[in-house]
C-alpha positions in Angstrom: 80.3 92.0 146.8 81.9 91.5 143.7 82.8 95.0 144.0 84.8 94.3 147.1 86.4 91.2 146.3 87.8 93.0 143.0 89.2 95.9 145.1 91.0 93.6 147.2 92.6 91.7 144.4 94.0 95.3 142.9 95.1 96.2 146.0 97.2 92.7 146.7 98.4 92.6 143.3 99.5 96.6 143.9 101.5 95.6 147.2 103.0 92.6 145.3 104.6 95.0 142.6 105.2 97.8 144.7 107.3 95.7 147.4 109.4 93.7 144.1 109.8 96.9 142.2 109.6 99.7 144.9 110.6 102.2 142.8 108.0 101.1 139.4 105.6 103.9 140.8 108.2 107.1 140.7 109.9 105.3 137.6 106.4 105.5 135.3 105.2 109.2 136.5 109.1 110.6 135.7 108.5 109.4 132.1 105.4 110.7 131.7 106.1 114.1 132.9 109.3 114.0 130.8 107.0 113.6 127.6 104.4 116.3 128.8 107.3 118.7 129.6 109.0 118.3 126.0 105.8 118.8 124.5 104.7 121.9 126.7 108.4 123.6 125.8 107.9 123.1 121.6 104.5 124.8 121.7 104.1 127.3 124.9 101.3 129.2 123.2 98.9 126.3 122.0 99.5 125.0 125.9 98.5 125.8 129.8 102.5 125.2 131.2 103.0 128.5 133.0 101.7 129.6 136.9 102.0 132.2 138.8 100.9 133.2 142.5 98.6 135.8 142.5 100.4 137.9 145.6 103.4 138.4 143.1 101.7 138.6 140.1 99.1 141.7 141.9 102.8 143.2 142.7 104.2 143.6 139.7 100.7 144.7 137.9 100.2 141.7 135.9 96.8 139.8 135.8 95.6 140.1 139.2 94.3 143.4 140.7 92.7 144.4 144.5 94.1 142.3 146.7 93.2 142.5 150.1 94.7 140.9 153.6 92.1 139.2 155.5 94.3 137.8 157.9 98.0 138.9 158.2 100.7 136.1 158.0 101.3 134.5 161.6 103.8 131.6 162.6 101.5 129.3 164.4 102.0 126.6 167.1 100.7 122.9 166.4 99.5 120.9 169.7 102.5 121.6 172.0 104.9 122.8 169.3 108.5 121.1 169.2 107.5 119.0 172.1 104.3 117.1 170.5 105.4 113.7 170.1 104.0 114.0 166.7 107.2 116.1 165.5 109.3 112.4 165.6 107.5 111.0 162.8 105.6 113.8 160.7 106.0 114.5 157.0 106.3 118.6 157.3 106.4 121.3 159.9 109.1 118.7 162.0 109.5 121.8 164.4 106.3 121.8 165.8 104.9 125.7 163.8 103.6 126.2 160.7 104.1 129.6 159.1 100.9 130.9 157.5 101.3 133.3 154.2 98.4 136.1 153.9 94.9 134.9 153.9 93.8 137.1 151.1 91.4 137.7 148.3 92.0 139.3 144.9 90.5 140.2 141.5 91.0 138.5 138.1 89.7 140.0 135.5 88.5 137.6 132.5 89.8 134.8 134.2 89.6 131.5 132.1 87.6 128.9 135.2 87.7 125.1 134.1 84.3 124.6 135.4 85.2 120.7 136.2 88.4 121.1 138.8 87.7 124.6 139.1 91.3 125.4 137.6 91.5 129.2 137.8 93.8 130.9 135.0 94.7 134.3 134.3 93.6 135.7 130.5 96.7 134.9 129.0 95.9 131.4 130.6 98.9 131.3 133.2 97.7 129.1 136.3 96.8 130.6 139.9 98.6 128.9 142.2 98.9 129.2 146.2 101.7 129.8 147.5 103.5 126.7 149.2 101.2 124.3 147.4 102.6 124.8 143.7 103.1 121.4 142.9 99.4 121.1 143.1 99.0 122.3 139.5 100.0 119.2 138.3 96.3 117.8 139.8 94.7 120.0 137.6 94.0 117.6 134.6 94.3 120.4 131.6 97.0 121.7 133.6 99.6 120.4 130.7 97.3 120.2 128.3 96.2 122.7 125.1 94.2 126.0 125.8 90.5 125.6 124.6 88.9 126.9 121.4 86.1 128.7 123.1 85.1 130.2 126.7 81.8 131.2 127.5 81.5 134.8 128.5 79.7 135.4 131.6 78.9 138.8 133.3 79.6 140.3 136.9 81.6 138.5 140.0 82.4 135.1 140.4 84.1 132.4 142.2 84.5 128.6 142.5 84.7 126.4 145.7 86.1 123.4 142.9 89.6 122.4 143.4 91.9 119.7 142.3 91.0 117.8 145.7 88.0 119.3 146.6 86.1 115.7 146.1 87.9 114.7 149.1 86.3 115.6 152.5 89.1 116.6 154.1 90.3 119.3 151.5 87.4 120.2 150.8 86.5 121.0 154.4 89.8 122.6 154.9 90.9 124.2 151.8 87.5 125.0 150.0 85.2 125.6 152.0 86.5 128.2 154.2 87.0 130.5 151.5 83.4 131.6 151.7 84.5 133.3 155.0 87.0 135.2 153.4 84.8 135.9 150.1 81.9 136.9 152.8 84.4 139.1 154.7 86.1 140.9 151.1 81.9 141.2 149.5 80.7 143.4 152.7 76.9 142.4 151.1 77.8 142.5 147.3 76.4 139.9 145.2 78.6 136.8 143.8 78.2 133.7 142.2 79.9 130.8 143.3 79.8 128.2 140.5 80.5 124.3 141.1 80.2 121.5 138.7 76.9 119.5 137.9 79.0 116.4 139.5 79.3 117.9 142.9 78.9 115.6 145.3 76.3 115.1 148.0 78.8 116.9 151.0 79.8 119.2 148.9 76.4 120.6 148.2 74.6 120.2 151.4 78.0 121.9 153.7 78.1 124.8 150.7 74.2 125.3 150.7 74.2 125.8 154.4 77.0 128.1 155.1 76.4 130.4 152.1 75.7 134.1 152.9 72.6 135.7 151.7 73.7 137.8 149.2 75.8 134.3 147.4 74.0 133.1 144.3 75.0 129.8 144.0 74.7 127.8 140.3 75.6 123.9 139.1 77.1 124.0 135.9 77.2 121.2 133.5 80.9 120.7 132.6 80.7 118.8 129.7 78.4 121.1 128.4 79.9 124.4 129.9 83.7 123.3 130.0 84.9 126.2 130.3 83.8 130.0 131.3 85.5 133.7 131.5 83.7 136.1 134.6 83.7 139.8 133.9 85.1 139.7 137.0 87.0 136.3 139.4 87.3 136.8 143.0 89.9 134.2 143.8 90.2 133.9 147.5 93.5 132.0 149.3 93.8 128.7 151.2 93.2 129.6 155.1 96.1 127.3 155.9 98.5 125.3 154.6 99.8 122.0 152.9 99.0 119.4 154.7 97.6 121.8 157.8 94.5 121.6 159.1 95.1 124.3 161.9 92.7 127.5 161.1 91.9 130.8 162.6 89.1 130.1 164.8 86.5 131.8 163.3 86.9 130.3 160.2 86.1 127.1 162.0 82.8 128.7 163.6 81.3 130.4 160.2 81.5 126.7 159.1 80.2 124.6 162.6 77.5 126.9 163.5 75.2 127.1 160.7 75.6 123.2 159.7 74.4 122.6 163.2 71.4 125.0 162.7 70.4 123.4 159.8 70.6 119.7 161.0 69.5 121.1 164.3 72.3 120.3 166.6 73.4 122.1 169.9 76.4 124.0 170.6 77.7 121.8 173.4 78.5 117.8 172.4 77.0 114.9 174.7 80.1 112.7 173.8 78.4 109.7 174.1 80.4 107.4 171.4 83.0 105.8 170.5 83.8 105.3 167.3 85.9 103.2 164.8 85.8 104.4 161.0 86.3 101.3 158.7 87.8 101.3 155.2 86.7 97.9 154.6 85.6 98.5 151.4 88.4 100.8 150.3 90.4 100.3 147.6 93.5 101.3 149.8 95.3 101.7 153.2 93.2 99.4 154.3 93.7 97.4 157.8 93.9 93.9 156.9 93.0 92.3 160.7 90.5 94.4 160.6 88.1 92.0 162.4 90.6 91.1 165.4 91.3 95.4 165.8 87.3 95.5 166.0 86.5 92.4 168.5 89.6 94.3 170.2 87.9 97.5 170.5 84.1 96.2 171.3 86.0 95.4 174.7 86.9 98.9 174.9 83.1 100.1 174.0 83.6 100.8 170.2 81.7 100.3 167.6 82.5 100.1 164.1 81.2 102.8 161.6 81.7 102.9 157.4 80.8 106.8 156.6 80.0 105.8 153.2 77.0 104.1 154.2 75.3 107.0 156.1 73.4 110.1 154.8 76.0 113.2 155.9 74.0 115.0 158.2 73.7 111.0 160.4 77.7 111.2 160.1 77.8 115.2 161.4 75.7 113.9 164.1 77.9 110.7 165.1 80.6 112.7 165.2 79.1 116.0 167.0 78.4 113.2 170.2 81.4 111.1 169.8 84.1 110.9 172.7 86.7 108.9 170.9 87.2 108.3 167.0 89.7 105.8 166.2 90.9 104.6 162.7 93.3 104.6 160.1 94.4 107.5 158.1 91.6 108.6 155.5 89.5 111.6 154.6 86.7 110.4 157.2 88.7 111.2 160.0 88.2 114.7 159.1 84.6 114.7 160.5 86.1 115.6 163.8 85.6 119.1 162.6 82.1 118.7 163.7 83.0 117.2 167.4 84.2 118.5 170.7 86.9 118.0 172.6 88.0 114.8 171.7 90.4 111.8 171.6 91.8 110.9 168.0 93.2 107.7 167.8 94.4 107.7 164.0 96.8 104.4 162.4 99.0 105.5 160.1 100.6 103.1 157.5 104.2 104.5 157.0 106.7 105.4 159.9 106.3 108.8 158.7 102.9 110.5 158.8 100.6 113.3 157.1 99.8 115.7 158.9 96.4 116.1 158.3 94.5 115.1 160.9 97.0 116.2 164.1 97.1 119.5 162.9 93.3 118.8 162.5 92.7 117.7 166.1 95.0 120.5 167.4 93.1 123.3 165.7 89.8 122.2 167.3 91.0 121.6 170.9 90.9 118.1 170.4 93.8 115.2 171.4 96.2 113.3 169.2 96.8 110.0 169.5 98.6 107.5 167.3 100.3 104.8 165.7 102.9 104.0 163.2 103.3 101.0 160.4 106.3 100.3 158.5 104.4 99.7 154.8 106.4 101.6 151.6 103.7 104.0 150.7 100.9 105.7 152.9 98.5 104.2 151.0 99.3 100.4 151.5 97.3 97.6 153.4 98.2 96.8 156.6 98.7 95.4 159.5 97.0 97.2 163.0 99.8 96.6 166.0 97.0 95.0 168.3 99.2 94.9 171.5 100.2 98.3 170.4 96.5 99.6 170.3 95.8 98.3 173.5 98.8 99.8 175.5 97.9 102.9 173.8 93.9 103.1 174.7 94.7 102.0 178.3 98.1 103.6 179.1 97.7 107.2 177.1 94.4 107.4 176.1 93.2 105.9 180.3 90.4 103.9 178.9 89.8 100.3 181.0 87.8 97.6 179.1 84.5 97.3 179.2 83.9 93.6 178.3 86.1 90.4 180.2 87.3 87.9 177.9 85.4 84.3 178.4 
């Protein structure tokens, strides 16, 4: 409780700043970086400042050797391309298509593998970056920072499924985890080692653990102990999509659904019995202060409300595999719709501009997009849920009719 209660007070105390001094947040991370960047340029061989992605660097015969094209690049169409109502308010791909690079795997020899983040470097300790999502080195705490003494020596071929958002369910569903296809499609039965830290959490171990081919040997290691290592040989596999994009090929999507069904023991078709709304009560941020009118709103509409955090993961993969509708506000537990059908997404956004996480999402798996725009500074701010707004929109687009008459 006390928990809670401080949570709330940082995140009123944040707003308060944030909407006097609106510009305090970019203001404090410029002069940081400016300090970082001078001290990077003095000494570029004590420091990791350089990257490189590992399509050009294979080209030009540098660290990176046999790369292979899963997939082929392909310009792809989200929802109903430039005529999705989503293009009027989205962050990126305003026109409706996203342009996929190569989905492709490659070989690094003694690659340097911060076991923690699952930073991958080449020898000469120059970052491996994917292409389009660059400025994601900068997540990469020893990104920046001075090379290390020592690295463990290990032998044959290895990879990592840590990356620097992989903690969060929807990257990690997206951007991690469907690697394995591509690593199962470039081993054709080899054996490989796919490391993650000690600290992985409980999704991340039980979705890995179940979708992991046979001939994967998968090991914990203790990053404080084990900080860093160096594989004979890295198989670094690409992102299957995109900034921001949740649109996959199809199988990609399948190599993941199918076997977490198996294992929890779920059916290929979805009863689509519920409707959902995902709380982030107890979040420290974007959360939806009337939260207790939206809900006695919704009850009328036959929702109930759900906080994710308090269920085991396989209860929430079976919530979601039978939900009709999920509604809530933006946040990595809306990316459990991997596991449903063909649903309805209702998702609140805080900002008149939008993510595009979960539409692209929703599109990918068949399902519909629905949503709703704030007018708060930053995507992470408190706010308000229109309540007239959400009602026009269940009945009018979504066609539900309440289930409940007022007293």
């Amino acid at each position: 409780m006390a928990t809670a209660v401080l949570r709330q007070v940082k995140g009123t105390v944040r707003d308060l700043i944030l909407k006097v001094f609106p510009g305090a947040r970019a203001q404090v991370h410029r002069l940081r970086n400016l300090a970082i960047d001078a001290k990077v340029a003095l000494l570029p061989g004590k420091f990791i400042g350089r990257y490189v992605l590992p399509e050009e660097e294979a080209a030009r015969g540098g660290g990176v050797r046999n790369l292979r094209v899963m997939l082929p690049a392909e310009r792809v169409r989200i929802g109903a391309g430039e005529k999705d109502p989503f293009t009027r308010v989205a962050q990126y791909y305003k026109d409706g298509w996203f342009d996929r690079p190569d989905v492709f795997v490659c070989e690094i020899p003694d690659a340097n593998v911060f076991v923690r983040s699952g930073m991958v470097c080449t020898k000469d300790f120059k970052l491996i970056a994917d292409k389009g999502m660059e400025h994601r080195r900068f997540l990469y705490p020893p990104f920046r920072q001075r090379r290390p003494a020592t690295v463990r020596r290990v032998e044959g071929a290895w990879t990592t499924l840590a990356y620097c958002n992989s903690e969060n369910f929807w990257h990690w569903m997206i951007d991690c985890l469907p690697k394995i296809r591509s690593l199962e499609l470039a081993m054709a039965g080899q054996p490989l080692t796919v490391c993650m830290p000690s600290t992985a959490l409980g999704f991340q171990r039980f979705t890995l653990e179940s979708v992991l081919p046979p001939n994967f040997k998968l090991v914990y290691l203790d990053a404080e102990a084990d900080p860093w290592i160096q594989p004979e040989r890295f198989i670094w596999a690409s992102v299957a999509s995109g900034l921001c994009m949740g649109v996959l090929p199809k199988e990609y999507y399948e190599a993941i659904r199918a076997p977490i069904f198996k294992r929890i023991g779920l059916p290929a078709t979805h009863e689509k019995t519920e409707r959902l709304y995902i709380s982030r009560r107890n979040a420290g941020h974007r959360r939806v202060r009337n939260e207790d009118a939206l809900v006695e709103l919704l009850e009328g509409y036959g929702f109930r409300s759900v906080q994710l955090e308090k269920l085991p993961f396989e209860e929430q993969v079976a919530l979601f595999h039978r939900a009709e509708i999920v509604l809530g506000p933006h946040g990595a537990g809306l990316g459990t719709i991997f596991f449903s059908g063909d649903i309805d997404l209702v998702a609140l956004y805080s900002t008149s501009v939008a993510g595009n996480y979960f539409h692209s999402l929703a599109c990918g798996l068949g399902q519909r997009h629905f949503f709703l725009c704030g007018n708060e500074n930053h995507e992470d701010d408190w706010f308000d849920a229109d309540l007239p707004a959400v009602q026009r929109l269940l009945e009018n687009e979504v066609g539900l009719t309440r289930t409940t008459v007022d007293a």
